[in-house]
N, C-alpha and C positions, 0 to 999 in steps of 0.2 A: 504494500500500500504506500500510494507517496503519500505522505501525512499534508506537506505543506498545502496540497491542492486541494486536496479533502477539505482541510481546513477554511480556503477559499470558498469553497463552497455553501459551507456551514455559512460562514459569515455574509455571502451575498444575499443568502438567505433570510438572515437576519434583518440585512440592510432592507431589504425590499418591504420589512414589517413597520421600517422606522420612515414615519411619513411618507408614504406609500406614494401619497399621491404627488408629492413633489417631485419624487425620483422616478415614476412613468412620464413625466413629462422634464426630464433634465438630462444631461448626457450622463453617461457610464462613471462610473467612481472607480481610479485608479488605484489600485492599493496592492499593497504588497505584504505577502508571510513569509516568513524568514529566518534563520536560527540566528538569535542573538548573539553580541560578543559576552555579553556579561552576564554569567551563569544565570544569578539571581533575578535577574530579569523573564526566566522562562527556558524553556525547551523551543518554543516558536515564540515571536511578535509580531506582529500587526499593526500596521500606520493607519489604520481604517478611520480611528476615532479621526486624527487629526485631515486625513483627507475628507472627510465627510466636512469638518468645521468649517475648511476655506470654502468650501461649497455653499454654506449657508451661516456662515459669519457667525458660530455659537461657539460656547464653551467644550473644546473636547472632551474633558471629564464627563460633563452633561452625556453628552453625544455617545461616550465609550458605555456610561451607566444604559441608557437604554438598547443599544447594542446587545450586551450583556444577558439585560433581564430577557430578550427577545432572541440569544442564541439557545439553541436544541445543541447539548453539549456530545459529542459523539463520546462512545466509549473508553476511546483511547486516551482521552483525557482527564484527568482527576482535579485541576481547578484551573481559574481563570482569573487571573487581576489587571488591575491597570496601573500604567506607570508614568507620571508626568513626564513629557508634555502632553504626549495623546497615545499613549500604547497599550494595546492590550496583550500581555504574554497569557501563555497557554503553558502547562505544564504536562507531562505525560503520566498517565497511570502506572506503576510499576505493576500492578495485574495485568496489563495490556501487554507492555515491555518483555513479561516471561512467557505469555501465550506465543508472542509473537515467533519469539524460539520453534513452537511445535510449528507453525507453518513453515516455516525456515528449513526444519527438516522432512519435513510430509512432499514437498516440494521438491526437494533434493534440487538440481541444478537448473528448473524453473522458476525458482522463487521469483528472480525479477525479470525472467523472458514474458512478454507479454505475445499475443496470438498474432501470429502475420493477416497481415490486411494487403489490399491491393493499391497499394504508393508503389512504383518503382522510384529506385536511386540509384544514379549512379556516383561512382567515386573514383576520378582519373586522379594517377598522382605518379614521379616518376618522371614517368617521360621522359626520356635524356636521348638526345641522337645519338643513336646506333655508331655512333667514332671514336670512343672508348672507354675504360672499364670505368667504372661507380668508385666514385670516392664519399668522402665524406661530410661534403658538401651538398651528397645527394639524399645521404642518410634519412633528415629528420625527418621533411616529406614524406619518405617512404614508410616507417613506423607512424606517424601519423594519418597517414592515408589507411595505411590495414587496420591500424587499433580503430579508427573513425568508422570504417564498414564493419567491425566487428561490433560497434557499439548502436551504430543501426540496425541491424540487426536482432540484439537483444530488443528491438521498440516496435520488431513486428516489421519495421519494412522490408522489399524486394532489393538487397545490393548486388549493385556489377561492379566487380572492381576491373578496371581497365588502364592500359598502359599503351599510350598514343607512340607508335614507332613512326618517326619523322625520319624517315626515307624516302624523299625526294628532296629536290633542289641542292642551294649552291655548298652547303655545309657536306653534304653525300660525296659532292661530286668532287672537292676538293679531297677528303676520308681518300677517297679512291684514286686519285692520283697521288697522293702520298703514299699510299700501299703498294701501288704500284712500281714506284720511286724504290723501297725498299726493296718487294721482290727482284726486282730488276737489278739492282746493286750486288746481290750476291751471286751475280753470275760475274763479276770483276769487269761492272759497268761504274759510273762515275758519274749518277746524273743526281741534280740538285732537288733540294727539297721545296718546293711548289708556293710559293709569297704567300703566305697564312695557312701552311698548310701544316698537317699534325706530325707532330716529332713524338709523340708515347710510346716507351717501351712495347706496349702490346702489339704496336702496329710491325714491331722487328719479329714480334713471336709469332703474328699470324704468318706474314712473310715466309717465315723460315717450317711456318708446318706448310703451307702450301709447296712450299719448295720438295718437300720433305713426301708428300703426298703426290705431287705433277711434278716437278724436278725442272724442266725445261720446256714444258708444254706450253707457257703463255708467250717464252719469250719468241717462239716460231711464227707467232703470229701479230696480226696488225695488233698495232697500239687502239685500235678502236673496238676490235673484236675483244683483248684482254683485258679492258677496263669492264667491261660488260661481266666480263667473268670473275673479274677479281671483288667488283663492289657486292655482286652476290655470295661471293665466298667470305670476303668481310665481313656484312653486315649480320651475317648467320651466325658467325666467329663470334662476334662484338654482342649477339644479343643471345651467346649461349652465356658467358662469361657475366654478361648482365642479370639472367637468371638465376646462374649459378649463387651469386652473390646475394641477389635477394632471399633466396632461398634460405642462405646462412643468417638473414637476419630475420628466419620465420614470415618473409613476405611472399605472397603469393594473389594471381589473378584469377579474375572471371574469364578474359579475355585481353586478347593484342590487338591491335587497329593500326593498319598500314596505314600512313599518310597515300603513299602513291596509289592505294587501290580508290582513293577519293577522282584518281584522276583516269584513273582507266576505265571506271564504270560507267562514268559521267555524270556524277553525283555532284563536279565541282564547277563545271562546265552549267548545269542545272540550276546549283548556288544563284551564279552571276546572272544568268537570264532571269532569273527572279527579281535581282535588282534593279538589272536595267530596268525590267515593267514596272516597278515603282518609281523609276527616273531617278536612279541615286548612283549611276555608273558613268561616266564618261571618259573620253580618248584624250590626252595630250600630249605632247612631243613622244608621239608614238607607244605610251603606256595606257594603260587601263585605270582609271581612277575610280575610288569608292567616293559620292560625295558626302566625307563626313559632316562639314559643315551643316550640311540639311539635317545632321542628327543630332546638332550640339555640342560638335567638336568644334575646336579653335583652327584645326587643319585636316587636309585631304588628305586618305590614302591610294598608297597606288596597291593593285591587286594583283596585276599584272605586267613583269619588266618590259621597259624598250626593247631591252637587249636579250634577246633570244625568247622572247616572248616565255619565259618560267614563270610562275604562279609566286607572287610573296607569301611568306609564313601566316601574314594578318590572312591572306586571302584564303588557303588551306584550313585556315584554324576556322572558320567561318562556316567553308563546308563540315569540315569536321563537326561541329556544334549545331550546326543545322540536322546534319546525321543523327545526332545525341538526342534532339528534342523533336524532328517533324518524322523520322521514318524509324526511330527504334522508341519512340512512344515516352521516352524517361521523365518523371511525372519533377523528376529536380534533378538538377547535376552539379555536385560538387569539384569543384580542378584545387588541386592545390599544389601549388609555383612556388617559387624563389623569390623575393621580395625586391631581384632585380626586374621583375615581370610586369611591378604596381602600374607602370602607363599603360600596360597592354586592356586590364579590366573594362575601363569604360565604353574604350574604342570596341570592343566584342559584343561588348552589354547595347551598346547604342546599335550594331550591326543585326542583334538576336533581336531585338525590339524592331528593325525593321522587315523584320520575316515573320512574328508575330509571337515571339517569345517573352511572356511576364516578366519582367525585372527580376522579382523575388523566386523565379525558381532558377536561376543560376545565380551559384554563390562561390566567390574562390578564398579560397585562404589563403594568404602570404607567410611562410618563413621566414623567419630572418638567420643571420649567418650565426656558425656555429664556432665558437674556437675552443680548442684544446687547449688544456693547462697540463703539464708535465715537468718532472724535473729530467728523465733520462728518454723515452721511448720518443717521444718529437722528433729528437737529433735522430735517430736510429732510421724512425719512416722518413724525415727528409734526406739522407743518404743514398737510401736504396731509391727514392721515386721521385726524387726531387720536393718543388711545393705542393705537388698535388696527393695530400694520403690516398692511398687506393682503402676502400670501405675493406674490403675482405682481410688488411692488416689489422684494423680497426678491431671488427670483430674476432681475429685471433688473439689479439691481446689481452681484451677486457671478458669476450665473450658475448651472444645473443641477446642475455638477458639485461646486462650491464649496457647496452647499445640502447636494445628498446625504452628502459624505465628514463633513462638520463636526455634523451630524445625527446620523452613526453613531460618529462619533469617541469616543464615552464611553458605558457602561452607560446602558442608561434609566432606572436606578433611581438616578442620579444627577445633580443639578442643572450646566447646561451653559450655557458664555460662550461666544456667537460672534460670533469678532471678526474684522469688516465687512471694516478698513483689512489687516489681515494677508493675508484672504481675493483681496483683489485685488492679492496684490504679487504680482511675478515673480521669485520668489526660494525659497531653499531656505529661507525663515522659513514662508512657507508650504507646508504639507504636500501641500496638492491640488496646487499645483503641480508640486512637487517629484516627485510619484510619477509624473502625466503625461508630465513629460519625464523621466524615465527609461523609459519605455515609447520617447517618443518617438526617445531617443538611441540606444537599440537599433537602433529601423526603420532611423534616419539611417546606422547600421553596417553595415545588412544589405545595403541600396540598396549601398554605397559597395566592398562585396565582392563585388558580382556577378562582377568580373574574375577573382575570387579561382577560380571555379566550385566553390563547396563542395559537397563529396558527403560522405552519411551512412556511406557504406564506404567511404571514405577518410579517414575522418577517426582519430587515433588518440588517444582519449580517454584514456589512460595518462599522456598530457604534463599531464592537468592535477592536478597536484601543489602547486601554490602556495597558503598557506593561508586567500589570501582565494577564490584559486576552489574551495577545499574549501568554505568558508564559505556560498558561495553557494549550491554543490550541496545541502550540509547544510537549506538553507533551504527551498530548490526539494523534499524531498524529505518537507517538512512539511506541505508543503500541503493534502493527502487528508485527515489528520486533524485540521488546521485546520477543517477543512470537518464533519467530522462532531463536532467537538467543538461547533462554534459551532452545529449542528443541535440537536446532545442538550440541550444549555442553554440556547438559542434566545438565544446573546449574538451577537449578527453585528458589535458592537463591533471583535471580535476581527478581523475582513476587514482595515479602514483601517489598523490594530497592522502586520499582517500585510505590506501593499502598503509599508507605512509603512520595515518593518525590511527588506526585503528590495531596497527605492531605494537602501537606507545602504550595504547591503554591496553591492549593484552600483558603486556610489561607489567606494567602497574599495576594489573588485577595478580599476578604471579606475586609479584612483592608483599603482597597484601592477606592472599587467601591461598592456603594451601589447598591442592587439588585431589591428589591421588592420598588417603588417610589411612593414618598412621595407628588407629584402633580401629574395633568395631563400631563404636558411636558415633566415628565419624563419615562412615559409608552414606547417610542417606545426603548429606551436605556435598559430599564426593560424587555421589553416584548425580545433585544436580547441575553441579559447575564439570562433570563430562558432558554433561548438553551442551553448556553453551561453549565448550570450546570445539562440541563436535558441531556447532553451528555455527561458529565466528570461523573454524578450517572451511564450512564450504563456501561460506562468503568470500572470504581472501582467495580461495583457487577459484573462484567464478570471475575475479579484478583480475587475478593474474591474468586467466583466459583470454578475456577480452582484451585487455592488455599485450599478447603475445606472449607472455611470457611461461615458463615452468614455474610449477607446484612443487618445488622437493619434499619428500618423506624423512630423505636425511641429509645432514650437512657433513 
């Protein structure tokens, strides 16, 4: 149950009894439930009393007291007061708090899956042209893009995750005469590397397996016929290595989507004569222009070059997006980019809106950049790879799990340090750790009570009165709306916060209350605090999950 919305409920409820008639004829009362910072204030409060006043110019005390006497208090609840200036907190039942337990495990790992409905969603993220390997510049995105569909998911919706391979134009074709460049030099040729064209280690290794595979087969032939063959063997190369790599960080798709199949079908070609009939495409010194200005840009784009008539990225991405929303039906589509992408948003969003796409169902997220902190392993990967770390170091060093938590650990709309040496300790300085073995200590608990034979009607959950095992319940009974909060705002930050807070107060209930007992009289208190630890382990491996990450049993 998400409590805070319930709670919304109750109260609008309310509202509608308190001068009825003023508020069928006034706009909507904006109010907000919310967990307080200051314990004593409540388990939720509500700004209701004081949004109601500015409405009608009264005392919000006044205003909270009839509120009050006119809310139907749900059961979950055990009181209700109010707190100058205009708040009303809510407190929770601890009989509530311990029931809540037995759904928790009646449920086992539905407790907060709600029932698929029919929203599709997509979630494109990634994306990197096919010219070489994933570094860790590509990382965050990509853990954010899988835990974000994992986390839609748990709300019921339809997710595609997809990964746009931009394979076409001038980025491919430069890839491929660079590769070329290299194949060709180990036959004890001497030609130059191509004016912006790519110098990466990988591009020596493809080289040298193709050599290793064909031996001399390209070079017998025209430079026109072996470009043809090598950007196919490249890009297959580049995007097995790019899978490869995801994979080790637990990511994985619905699907691939060729940019150039946009252009073979005539999907992109289709795009543009759409435009033109709305009159928003025109020709100048020999290019193809979008007229943004007609949509509220400060300038035009071109769609299609002078020079050799290619298609630009804006104008591909356009078909591509029109793909997403008029011929694969996707009820919203999420992209999430680089935060060197920020100008690209509008110009897209004004392009979809002239094809008939609603503002509000394309939404991109921007990352912002990533940097490492280290005292030794820095030197080490800028050595072997120069500045760019390759991700698959990344993750051999720290490991999957340590990639993902520290990824999601902060807003993406905020700049993040992640730090190597912390990442690998085994200690409560690190977080990833620290959460794991709290999963793990539990299992280690549960093993260690088999003797105990704990049964769900035997157990008498009224014993847990103690206020860190309130605490914990308290926590345990957030997590539904964790879940749909972190959906509706698409902050899945909020997950690691989550796993993060609820290790601390298992900590603290540990320090507090002994679990496993030490006589006979103390079995029935033992046999109730294995519930809640056998309910606070499936909460945390149900965060991990959607998170990406392992559940250890042991550390």
């Amino acid at each position: 149950m998400e409590i805070s919305f319930v709670l919304k409920k109750y109260l609008n409820e309310a509202l509608s009894s308190f001068n009825g008639e003023y508020f069928k004829k006034s706009k909507k009362i904006d109010f907000v439930v919310e967990k307080p910072q200051i314990k004593e204030h409540g388990d939720y409060s509500s700004n209701i009393a004081l949004q109601v006043s500015r409405e009608l110019n009264q005392n919000p005390e006044e205003i909270a007291k009839i509120i009050i006497k006119n809310l139907e208090l749900p059961d979950f609840i055990k009181n209700v007061s109010f707190k100058k200036p205009g708040f009303i907190n809510f407190f929770l039942s601890d009989q509530w708090l311990q029931e809540n337990l037995k759904s928790i495990l009646n449920k086992e790992n539905n407790y907060s899956k709600k029932e698929n409905f029919n929203k599709k969603i997509q979630v494109e993220f990634v994306s990197v042209n096919p010219t070489g390997n994933l570094h860790i510049g590509h990382a965050r995105g990509a853990v954010i893009g899988s835990t974000l569909s994992n986390l839609l998911e748990t709300q019921g919706f339809q997710v595609n995750r997809e990964y746009y391979i931009n394979d076409a134009g001038n980025q491919i074709d430069l890839f491929t005469e660079s590769l070329y460049v290299r194949y060709m030099n180990l036959f004890n040729n001497n030609l130059p590397i191509p004016e912006n064209g790519y110098e990466g280690k990988e591009l020596e290794e493809i080289a040298e397996q193709i050599k290793s595979e064909n031996y001399e087969k390209f070079t017998k032939i025209s430079k026109k016929e072996a470009l043809i063959h090598l950007k196919e063997i490249g890009i297959k190369q580049i995007l097995n290595n790019i899978k490869d790599d995801l994979i080790k960080l637990g990511v994985e798709y619905n699907s691939w989507f060729s940019e150039k199949s946009l252009i073979k079908n005539g999907e992109f070609t289709e795009t543009i004569n759409i435009l033109k009939k709305k009159d928003l495409v025109f020709e100048e010194d020999g290019a193809t222009w979008l007229d943004s200005k007609k949509l509220g840009d400060n300038k035009n784009n071109v769609l299609i070059k002078s020079e050799g008539g290619a298609p630009t990225y804006f104008a591909t991405d356009i078909a591509y997006h029109k793909n997403k929303f008029l011929t694969r039906n996707f009820d919203m589509v999420i992209d999430i980019w680089g935060a060197d992408h920020h100008g690209h948003i509008k110009r897209l969003s004004d392009a979809l809106k002239a094809l008939g796409v609603e503002r509000n169902r394309f939404v991109v997220i921007l990352n912002q950049i990533v940097s490492l902190k280290t005292k030794s392993s820095m030197t080490k990967f800028s050595k072997r790879k120069g500045t760019s770390i390759p991700l698959k170091d990344l993750i051999e060093e720290v490991g999957k799990d340590a990639c993902r938590y520290n990824f999601l650990s902060k807003s993406p709309d905020s700049q993040m340090e992640f730090d190597i040496d912390v990442s690998k300790k085994s200690s409560s300085e690190n977080p990833v750790y620290y959460v794991q073995y709290a999963h793990a200590r539990m299992n280690s608990i549960i093993e260690k009570s088999r003797d105990l034979n704990l049964s769900k009607s035997t157990s008498n959950l009224n014993l847990l009165t103690h206020y860190t095992e309130i605490e914990v319940m308290k926590k345990l009974s957030e997590f539904p709306e964790i879940l749909r909060f972190s959906s509706e705002k698409l902050e899945v930050h909020r997950l690691p916060q989550y796993t993060l807070e609820l290790s601390q107060l298992l900590q603290k209930f540990y320090e507090k209350c002994r679990v496993l007992p030490e006589k006979q009289k103390d079995y029935p208190i033992s046999n109730s605090r294995l519930y809640l630890i056998k309910a606070s382990k499936l909460i945390l491996s149900e965060a991990l999950s959607i998170m990406g990450m392992e559940s250890p049993n042991k550390m």
